[in-house]
C-alpha positions in Angstrom: 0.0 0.0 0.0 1.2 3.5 -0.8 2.2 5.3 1.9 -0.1 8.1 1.5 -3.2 5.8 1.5 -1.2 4.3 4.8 -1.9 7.4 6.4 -5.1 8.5 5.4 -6.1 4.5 6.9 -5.0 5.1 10.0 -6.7 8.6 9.9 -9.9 6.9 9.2 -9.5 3.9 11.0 -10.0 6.8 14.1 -12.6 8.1 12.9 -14.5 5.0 12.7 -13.3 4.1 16.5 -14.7 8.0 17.8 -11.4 9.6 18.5 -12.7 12.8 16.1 -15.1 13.4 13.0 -12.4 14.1 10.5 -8.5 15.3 10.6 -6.0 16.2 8.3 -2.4 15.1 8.9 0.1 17.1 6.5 4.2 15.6 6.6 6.7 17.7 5.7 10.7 16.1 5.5 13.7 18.1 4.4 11.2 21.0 3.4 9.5 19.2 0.9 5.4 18.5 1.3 5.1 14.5 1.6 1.9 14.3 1.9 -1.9 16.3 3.1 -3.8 13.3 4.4 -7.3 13.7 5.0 -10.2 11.7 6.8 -14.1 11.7 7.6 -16.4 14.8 8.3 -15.9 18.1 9.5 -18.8 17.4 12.1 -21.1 14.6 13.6 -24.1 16.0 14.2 -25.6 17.5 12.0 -23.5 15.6 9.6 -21.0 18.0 8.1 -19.2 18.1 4.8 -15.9 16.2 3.9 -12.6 17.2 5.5 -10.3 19.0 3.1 -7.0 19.9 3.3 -8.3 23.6 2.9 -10.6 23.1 6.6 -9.5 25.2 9.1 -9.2 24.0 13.0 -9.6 25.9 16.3 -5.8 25.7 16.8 -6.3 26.0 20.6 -2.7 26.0 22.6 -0.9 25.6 19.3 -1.9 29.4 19.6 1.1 29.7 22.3 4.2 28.5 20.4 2.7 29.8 16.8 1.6 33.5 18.0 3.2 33.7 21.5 6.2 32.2 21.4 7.2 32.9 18.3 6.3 36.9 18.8 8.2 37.1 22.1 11.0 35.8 19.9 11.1 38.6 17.4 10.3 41.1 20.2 14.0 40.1 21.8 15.5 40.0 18.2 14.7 43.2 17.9 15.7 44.1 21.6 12.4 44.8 23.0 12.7 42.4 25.8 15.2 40.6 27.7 14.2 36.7 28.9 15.8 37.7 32.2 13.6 40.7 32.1 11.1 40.3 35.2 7.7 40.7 33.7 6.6 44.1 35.8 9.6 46.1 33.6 6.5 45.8 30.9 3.8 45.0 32.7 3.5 48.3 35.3 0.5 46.8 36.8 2.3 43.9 38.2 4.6 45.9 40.0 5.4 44.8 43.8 3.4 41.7 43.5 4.6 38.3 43.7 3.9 37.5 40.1 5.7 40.7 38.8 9.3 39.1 39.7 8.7 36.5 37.3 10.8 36.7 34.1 10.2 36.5 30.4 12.1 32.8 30.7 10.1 31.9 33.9 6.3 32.3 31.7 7.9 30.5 29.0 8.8 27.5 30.9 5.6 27.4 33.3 7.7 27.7 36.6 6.0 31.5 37.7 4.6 30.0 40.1 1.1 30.7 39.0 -1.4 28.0 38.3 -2.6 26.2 35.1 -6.0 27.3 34.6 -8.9 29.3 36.7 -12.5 30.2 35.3 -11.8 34.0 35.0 -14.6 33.9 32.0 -16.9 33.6 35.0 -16.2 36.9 36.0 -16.1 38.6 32.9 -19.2 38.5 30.1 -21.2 35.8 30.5 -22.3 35.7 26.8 -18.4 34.8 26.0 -18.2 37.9 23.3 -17.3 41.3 23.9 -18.9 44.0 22.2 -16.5 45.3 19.0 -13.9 44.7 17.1 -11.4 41.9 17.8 -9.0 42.1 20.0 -10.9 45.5 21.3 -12.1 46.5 24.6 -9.2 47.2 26.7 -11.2 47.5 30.0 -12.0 43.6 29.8 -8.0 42.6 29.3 -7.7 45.4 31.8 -10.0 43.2 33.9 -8.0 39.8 33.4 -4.6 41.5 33.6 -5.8 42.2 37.8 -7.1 39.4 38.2 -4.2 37.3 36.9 -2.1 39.6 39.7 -4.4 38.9 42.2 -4.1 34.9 41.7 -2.1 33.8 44.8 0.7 31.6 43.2 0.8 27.7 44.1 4.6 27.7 44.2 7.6 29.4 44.6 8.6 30.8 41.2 11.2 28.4 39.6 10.4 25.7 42.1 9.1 23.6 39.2 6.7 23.6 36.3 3.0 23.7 35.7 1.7 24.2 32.3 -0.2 27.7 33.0 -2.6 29.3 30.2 -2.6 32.1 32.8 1.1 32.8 32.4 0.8 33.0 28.3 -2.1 35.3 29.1 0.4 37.3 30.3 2.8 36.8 27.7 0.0 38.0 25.1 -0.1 41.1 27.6 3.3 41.7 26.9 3.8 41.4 23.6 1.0 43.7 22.9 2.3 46.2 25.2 5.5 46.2 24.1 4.6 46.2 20.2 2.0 49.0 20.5 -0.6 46.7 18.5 -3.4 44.1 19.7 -1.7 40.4 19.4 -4.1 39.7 16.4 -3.0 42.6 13.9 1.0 42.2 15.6 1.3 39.1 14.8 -0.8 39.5 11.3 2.0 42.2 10.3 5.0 40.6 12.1 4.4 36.7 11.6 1.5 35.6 9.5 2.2 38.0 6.4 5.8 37.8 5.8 5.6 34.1 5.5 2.5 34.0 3.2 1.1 31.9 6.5 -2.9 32.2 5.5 -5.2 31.5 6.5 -3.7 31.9 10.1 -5.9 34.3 11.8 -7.8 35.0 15.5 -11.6 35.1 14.9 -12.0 34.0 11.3 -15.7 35.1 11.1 -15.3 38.5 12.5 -14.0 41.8 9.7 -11.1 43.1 11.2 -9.2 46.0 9.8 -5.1 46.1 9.2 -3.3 49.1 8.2 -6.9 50.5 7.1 -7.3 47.3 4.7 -10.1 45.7 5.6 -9.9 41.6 6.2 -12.3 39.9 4.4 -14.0 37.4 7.0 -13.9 33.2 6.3 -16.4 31.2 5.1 -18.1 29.5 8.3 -18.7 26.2 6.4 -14.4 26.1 6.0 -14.2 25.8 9.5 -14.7 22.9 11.6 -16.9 23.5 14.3 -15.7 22.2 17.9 -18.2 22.1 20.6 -21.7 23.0 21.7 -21.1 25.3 24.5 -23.2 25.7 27.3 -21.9 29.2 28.2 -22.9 30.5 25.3 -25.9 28.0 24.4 -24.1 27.3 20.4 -22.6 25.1 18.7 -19.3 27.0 18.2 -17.9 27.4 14.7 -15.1 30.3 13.8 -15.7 31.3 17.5 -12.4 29.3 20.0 -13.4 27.1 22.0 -11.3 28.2 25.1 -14.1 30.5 27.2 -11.1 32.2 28.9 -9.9 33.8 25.5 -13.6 33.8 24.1 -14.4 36.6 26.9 -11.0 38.3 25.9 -12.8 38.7 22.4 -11.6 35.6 20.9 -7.5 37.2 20.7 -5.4 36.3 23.9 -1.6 34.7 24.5 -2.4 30.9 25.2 -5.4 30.0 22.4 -8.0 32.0 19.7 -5.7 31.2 16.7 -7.5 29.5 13.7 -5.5 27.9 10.7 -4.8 25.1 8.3 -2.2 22.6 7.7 -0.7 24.4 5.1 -0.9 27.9 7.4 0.6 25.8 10.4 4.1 24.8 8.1 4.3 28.0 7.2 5.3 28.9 10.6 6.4 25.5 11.9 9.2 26.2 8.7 10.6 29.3 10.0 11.3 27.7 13.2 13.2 25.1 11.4 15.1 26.7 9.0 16.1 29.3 11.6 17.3 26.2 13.5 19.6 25.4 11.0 20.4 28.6 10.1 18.7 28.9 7.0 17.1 31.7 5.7 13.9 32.6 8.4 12.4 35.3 10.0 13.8 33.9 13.3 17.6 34.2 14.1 18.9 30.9 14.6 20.6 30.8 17.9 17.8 32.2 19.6 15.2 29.3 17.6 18.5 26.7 18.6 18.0 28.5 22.3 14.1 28.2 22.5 14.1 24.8 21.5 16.1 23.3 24.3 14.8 21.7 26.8 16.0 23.8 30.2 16.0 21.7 32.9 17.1 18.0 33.3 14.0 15.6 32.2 13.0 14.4 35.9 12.0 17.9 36.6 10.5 19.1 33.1 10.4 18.7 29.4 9.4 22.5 28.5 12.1 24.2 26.3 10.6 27.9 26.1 7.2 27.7 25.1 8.0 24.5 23.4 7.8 20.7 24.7 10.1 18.1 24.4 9.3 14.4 24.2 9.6 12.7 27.6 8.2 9.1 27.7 5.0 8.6 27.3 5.3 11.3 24.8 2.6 12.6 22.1 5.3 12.3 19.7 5.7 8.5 19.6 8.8 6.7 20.4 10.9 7.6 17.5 11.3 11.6 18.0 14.9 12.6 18.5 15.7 14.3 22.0 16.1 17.4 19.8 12.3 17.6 18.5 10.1 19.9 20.2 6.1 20.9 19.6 3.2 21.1 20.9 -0.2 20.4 21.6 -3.7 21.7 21.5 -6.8 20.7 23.4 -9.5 20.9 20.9 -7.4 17.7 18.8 -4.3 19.5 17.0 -0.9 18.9 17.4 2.8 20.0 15.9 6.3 18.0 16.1 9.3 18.9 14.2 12.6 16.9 14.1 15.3 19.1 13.5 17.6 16.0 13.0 15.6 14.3 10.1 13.9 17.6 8.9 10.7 16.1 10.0 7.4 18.5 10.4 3.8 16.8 11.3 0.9 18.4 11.8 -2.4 17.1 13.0 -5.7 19.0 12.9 -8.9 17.6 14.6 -11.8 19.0 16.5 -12.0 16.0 18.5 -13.9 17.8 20.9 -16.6 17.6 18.9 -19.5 17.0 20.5 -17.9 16.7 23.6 -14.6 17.8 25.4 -15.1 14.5 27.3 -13.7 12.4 24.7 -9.9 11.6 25.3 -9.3 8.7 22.7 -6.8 10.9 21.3 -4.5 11.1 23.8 -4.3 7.2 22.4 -4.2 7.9 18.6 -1.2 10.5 18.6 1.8 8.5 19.5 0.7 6.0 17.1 0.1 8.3 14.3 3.5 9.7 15.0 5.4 6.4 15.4 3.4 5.3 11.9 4.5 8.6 9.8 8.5 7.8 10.9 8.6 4.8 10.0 6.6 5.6 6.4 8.5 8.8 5.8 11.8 8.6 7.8 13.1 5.1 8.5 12.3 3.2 5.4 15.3 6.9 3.3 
């Protein structure tokens, strides 16, 4: 059997056993396209139309290393920001509190000292929008940038790691303050347009204005919808998933990013050529820098704002110690190689219909292990 139609079998054969509606899988190796596999439906119920290799996903966390991460990056190229800079030099309202001593490098490695996740969308709009334009209403990040101070830390900072959408909440803070823009038209100018990355983009079905040229909004029917929310009493489709960034308007630091395969290489590239020191919008020794794991594997696998496989990992068993991605809750996943030159991405909306199902957590070591030994083992 080819090894195209091996893949696209094993992307079926999960559909059939529940673990999502549909998916796309896209290999890349040694920067050239090996194959755009897709499977099943873009939705259950109602039955939706066939995946393509044109659907765009909720990318979830993939938002951190493919907006966050990669914008704090270019922000330190450019000598915005230090990583030994404590977060309050840029972040005035943090100032004197415990969470204002924490660095750049201590956010990007989840050791602030704050913890993973809290409900703040339960104090802020209860429909899960706010009123105009994306990444608009500065009173409501305002709002979550307080209460984020205000959220005793569960550690001391540095002590150890836990994975915090809180502390890439105030990552997206940063970079917005330190940039002069909202996150959504920074990293539209500064990430997604130089490297022809669309459709990458935060709220897909909503206008939104750059440089006085208006965006034109997505179809709805191109997106795969993810769950239906009982916040805000929908079936969400073109609207993220995560309610935390929903009440943020759909644009914050740890999820709201919508793409496709294709639109997830594009940046996953940059990141490796700069690794190699090819030519990239990312200078090489800081990618090289980012993508190493910093502490010894007992304690933690995060590199900054990247993983790093650490048995069981989501990358499989045949990752090098050198790869690095990440993943995202609504089903979608990056890994990239830099040994072999190896970049998969998986896009799913396996929370669709409900968050409850974890039969991925299953699927994506095998899918990995498969596409190695398909695309890299047998060269």
């Amino acid at each position: 059997m080819a090894t195209h139609q091996v893949i696209e079998a094993a992307l079926q054969s999960a559909v059939d056993d529940g673990v999502f509606p549909g998916a796309v899988l896209a290999v890349r190796l040694r920067g050239a396209l090996q194959c755009v596999a897709v499977a099943g439906r873009m939705s259950s119920e109602p039955p939706g139309l066939p995946v393509q290799p044109s659907t765009i996903y909720d990318l979830a966390s993939l938002t951190k290393p493919l907006a966050t991460v990669t914008s704090v990056l270019l922000l330190i190229q450019r000598a915005k920001v230090a990583l030994e800079d404590p977060v309050q030099q840029v972040l005035a309202e943090l100032e004197g509190m415990p969470i204002g001593q924490a660095t750049v490098r201590d956010l990007l490695t989840h050791r602030s000292g704050l913890p993973g996740w809290r409900p703040l969308y339960e104090r802020l709009d209860a429909r899960g929008i706010v009123p105009g334009l994306s990444g608009g209403n500065q009173p409501v990040k305002q709002h979550v940038l307080k209460m984020i101070r205000d959220e005793p830390l569960i550690y001391a900072r540095g002590e150890r790691s836990v994975y915090s959408d809180l502390g890439f909440m105030l990552l997206g803070f940063l970079v917005e303050r330190l940039s002069g823009m909202a996150l959504d038209l920074w990293c539209g100018e500064a990430i997604i347009r130089p490297l022809r990355a669309d459709p990458l983009m935060f709220c897909p079905t909503a206008g939104r204005a750059q440089l006085g040229v208006a965006r034109p909004t997505v179809d709805a029917l191109r997106i795969a919808p993810t769950e239906q929310d009982d916040w805000r009493n929908r079936l969400l489709r073109g609207e993220v998933h995560d309610e935390n960034a929903a009440a943020m308007g759909g644009v914050a630091g740890h999820a709201g990013l919508f793409g496709t395969a294709e639109s997830v290489l594009a940046v996953s590239g940059a990141w490796l050529r700069g690794y190699h020191g090819g030519e990239s919008i990312l200078d090489g020794e800081l990618v090289r820098q980012f993508t190493t794991r910093q502490e010894p594997a007992s304690r933690s696998s995060w590199a900054l704002g990247w993983d790093t496989p650490s048995a069981p990992s989501s990358s499989g068993s045949c990752f090098s110690e050198r790869s690095f991605g990440h993943l995202g809750y609504t089903g979608t996943s990056l890994w990239i190689d830099p040994l072999c030159e190896l970049e998969v991405v998986l896009l799913s909306n396996r929370v669709h219909l409900s968050r409850r199902n974890e039969k991925i957590k299953v699927f994506r070591p095998r899918i990995h292990d498969l596409v190695y030994r398909e695309f890299v083992s047998t060269r």
